[in-house]
N, C-alpha and C positions, 0 to 999 in steps of 0.2 A: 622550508625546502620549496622550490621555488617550483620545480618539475610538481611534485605531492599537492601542491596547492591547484596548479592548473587543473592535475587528474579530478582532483576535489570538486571544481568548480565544473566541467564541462561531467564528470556522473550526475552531478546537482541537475543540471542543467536537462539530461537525457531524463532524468527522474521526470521534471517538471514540464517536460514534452510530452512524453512517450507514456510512462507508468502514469500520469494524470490523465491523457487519454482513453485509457485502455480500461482502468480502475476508479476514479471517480466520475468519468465524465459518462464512461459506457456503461458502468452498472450503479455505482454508490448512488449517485443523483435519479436516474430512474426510482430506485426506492423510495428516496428524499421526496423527489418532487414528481410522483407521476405523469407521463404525459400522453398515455391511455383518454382512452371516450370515459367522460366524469370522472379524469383524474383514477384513473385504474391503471397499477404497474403492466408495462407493456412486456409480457415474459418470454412473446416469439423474439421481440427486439434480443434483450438480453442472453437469450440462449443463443443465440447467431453472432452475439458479440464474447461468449466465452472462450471460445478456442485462439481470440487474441489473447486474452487477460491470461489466461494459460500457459501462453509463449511467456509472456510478460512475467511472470510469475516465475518460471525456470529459471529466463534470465537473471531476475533478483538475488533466484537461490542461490543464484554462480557467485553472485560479486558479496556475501558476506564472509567477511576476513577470518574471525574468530568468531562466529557466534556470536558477537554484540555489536561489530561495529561495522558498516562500510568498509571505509579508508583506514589502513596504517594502525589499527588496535587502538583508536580513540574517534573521542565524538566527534562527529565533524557535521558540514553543513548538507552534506548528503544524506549522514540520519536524520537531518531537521527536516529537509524534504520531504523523506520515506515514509518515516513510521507516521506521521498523521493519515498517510495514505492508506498504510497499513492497518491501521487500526479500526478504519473506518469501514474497512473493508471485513476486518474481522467482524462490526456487529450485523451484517446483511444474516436475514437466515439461511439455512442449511434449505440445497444444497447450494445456493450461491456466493457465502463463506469462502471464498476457493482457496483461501490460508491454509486453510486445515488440510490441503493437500501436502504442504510446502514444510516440514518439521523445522528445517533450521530458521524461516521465518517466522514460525509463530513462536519458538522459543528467541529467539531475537526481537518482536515485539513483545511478549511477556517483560524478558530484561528490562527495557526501555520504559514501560509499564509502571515498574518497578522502584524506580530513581525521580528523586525529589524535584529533576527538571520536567519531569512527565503529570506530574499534581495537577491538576483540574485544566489539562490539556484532553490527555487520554482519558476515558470512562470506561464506562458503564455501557453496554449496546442498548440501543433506544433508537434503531434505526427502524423502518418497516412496520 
């Protein structure tokens, strides 16, 4: 379907904008890669960049179909986007985890978690 594909491709698309800004770039990698005096997580940064990831986060909640997928009740290239974003997000510690606000997305990355295309993609948290 010609319509489903596009929708497919321009959500991807919004993912690898927007939710990459807001979640990997404004918090995930802070933890990652500190950029504090001697490499110290900068945490005024990050609590001044949550109230975006928060919106960001809402919005997410909105667009899963059935609890496992993006688009149309199958895998598509929008979960392929997402959920590494998701996940990475889920191992930050508490309280900056901000999944754990969000139930249909951490049972939606759970799922994802779950399935044999997720094997030694998604872990273990070892972030932080």
């Amino acid at each position: 379907d010609i319509k489903l594909r596009s929708q497919v491709l321009a959500t991807a698309e919004m993912f690898s904008l927007y939710v990459h800004q807001a979640i990997m770039a404004n918090l995930v990698l802070e933890f990652a890669f500190p950029k504090g005096p001697d490499k110290t997580i900068r945490f005024d940064e990050i609590n001044k960049r949550l109230p975006v990831a928060h919106e960001v986060m809402r919005w997410l909640s909105s667009l899963i179909y059935n609890e496992h997928f993006v688009a149309d009740g199958r895998f598509s290239y929008c979960d392929a986007v997402l959920i590494p974003m998701l996940d990475y997000l889920e191992q930050l510690p508490a309280p900056y985890n901000i999944i754990t606000h969000y139930d249909n997305l951490m049972v939606y990355t759970l799922f994802h978690r779950q399935q044999y295309y997720a094997k030694g993609v998604l872990g273990e948290p070892n972030i932080g």
